[in-house]
Structure formats: C-alpha cells, structure tokens
C-alpha positions as CSV (number, residue, x, y, z in Angstrom):
1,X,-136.9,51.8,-69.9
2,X,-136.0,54.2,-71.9
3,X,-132.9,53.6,-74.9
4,X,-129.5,55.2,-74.0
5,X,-130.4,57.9,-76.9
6,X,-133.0,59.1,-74.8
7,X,-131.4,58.4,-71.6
8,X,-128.2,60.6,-72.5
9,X,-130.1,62.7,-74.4
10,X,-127.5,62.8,-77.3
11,X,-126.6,61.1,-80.5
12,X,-123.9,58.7,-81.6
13,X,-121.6,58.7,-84.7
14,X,-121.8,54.5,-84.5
15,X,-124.1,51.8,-83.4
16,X,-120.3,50.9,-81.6
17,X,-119.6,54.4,-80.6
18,X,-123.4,53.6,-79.0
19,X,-122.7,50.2,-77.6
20,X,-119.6,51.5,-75.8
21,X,-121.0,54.5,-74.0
22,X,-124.1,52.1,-73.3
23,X,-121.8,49.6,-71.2
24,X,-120.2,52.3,-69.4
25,X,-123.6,54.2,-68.7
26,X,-124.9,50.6,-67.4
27,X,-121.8,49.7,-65.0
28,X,-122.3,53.0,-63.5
29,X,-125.9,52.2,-63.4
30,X,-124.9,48.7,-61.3
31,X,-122.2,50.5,-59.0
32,X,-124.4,53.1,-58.3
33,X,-127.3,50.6,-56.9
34,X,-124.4,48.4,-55.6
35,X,-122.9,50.9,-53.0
36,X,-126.4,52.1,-51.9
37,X,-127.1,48.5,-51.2
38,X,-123.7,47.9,-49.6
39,X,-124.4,50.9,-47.5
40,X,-126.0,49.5,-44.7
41,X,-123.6,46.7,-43.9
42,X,-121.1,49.8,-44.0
43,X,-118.7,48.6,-46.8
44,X,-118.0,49.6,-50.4
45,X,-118.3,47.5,-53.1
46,X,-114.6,47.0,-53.5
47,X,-114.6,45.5,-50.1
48,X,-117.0,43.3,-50.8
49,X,-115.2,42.0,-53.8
50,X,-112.4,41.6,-51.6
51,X,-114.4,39.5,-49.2
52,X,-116.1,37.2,-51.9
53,X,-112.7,36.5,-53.5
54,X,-111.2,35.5,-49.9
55,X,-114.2,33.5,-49.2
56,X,-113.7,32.1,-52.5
57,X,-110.3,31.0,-51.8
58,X,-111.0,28.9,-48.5
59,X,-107.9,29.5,-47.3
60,X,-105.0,32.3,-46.8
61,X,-104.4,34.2,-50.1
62,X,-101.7,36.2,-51.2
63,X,-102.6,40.5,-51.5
64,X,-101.2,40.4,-54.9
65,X,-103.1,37.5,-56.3
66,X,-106.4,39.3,-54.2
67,X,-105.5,42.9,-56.5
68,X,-105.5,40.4,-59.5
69,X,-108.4,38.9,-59.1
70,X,-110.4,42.2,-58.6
71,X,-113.3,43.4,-60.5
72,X,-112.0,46.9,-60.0
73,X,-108.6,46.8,-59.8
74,X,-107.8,49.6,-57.6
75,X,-104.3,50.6,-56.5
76,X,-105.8,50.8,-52.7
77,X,-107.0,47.5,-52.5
78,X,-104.1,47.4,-49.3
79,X,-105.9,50.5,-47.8
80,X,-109.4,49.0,-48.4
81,X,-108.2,45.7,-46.5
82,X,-106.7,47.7,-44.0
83,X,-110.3,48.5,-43.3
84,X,-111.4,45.6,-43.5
85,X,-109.2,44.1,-40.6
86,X,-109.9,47.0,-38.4
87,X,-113.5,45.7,-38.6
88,X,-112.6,42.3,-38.0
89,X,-113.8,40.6,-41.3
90,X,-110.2,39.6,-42.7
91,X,-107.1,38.4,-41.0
92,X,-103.5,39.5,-42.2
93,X,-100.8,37.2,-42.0
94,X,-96.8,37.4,-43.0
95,X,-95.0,34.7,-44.4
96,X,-92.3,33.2,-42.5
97,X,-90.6,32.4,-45.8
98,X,-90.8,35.5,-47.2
99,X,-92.0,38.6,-44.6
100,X,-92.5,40.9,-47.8
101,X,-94.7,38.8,-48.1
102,X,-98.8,39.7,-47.0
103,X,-101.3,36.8,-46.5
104,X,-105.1,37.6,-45.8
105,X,-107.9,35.1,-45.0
106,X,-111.7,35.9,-44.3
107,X,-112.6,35.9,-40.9
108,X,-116.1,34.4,-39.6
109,X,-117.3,38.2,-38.7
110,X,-116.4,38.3,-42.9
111,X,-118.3,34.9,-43.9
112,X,-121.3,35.7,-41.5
113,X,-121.4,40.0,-43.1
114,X,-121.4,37.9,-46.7
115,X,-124.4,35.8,-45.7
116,X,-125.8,39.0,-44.4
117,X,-125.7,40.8,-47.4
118,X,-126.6,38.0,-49.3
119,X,-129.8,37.2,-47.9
120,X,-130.7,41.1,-47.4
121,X,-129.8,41.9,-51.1
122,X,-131.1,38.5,-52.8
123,X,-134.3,39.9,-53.9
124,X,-133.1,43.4,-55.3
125,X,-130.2,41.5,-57.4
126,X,-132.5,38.9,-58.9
127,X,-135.0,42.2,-59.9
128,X,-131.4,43.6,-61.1
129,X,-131.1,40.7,-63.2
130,X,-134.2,39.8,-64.1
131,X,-134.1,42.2,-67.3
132,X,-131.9,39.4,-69.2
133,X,-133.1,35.9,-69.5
134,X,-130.3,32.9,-70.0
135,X,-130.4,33.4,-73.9
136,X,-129.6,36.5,-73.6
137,X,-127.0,37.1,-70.8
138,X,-125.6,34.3,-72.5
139,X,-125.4,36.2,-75.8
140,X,-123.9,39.6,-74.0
141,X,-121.1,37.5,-72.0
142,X,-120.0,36.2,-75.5
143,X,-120.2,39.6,-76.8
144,X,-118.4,41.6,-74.1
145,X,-115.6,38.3,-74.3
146,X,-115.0,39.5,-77.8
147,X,-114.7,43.3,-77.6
148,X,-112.4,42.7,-74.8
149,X,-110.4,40.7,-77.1
C-alpha cells in the first residue's frame, strides 16, 4: 500500500503535520468501507454504534448517556434512533420519574441484525485489521491516547 505522500499526492511541512492528515485520511478510509458494509443490513454506521452501545448496556439506557458514549458524536443521534424504532431494533421508553426524560433499550429484531452483521462482516474486519499485529496496534492506541491528551 502505498505511503500517504503518494496517496495524497502532496507534501507535508511536518512528520506531525503528516501523522495528522494520515489518521484523518485512514478513518475516512474505515467509514468509507464501514457504510458499504453496513449497507446491506440497511443502517449507517452511526446506528450501528447506537445498537452495540444498547446491547452493551443490557438494559434501558438513558439518550443522553447513548450521545456520550458515541464514536461519532452526532447531534442527530435522536433522529437516527427514531429510525431505528421505526424498524423495530430499539424500544423507547419515558420515565415515570422524570417524562423529559428518554429511555431506549435494544430490541431482539436489534440483538439478532447485530449477530447478523457480525457474522456476515467477520471476515472483511479481521482482513481490515489484519494490517497491525498486537505489538503494534498496541503501540498506535498508546500513541493516539497521547495526542488526544
């Protein structure tokens, strides 16, 4: 695979300069192969964050700590569960406490679509992944910690 010089086809004033535009050009690299492998189930990859973080939860989970807990934290993340109830994979609830309030929980239709797209996508992620062994991904996690501060 050709370097990110080449790739881009340009020339950086740093090696950070570099490293920066490189993580960028990579996550849009990984989005772009996540929604075309999303795109059969017929969800985006936002909803399917949404879904692993309810399934993650095992129980009812409050909207706001579902935003906070997204990898893209989008200010739709209401609209894109709104579409995600009309197809049946999540279930809104209020709370009697508080009715501002706005519970959602996965549905089964939402467990069983996870295990779906897990088992359909399994091989294509490991090849994904495969480009970094432990040493190293454990290396770039440390690194990427840091920059973020």
């Amino acid at each position: 695979m050709p370097g990110i010089d080449k790739e881009l086809q340009s020339r950086f004033e740093s090696e950070q300069q570099k490293a920066m535009l490189n993580v960028l050009f990579t996550a849009n690299w990984f989005k772009t192969v996540q929604t075309a492998s999303f795109r059969p189930f017929g969800i985006s990859p936002q909803q399917y964050n949404i879904l692993r973080i309810l399934r993650g939860a095992k129980d009812r989970m409050r909207m706001q700590d579902v935003k906070g807990r997204m990898i893209d934290r989008a200010p739709n993340a209401t609209r894109l569960t709104d579409k995600l109830i009309a197809k049946g994979l999540v279930i809104r609830e209020r709370c009697e406490e508080d009715r501002r309030v706005i519970f959602a929980r996965i549905s089964q239709n939402g467990l069983e679509l996870l295990d779906r797209i897990h088992a359909h996508n399994l091989a294509e992620a490991q090849a994904s992944l495969s480009g970094l062994n432990d040493a190293d991904a454990l290396a770039l996690n440390r690194i990427l910690d840091q920059w973020r501060g």
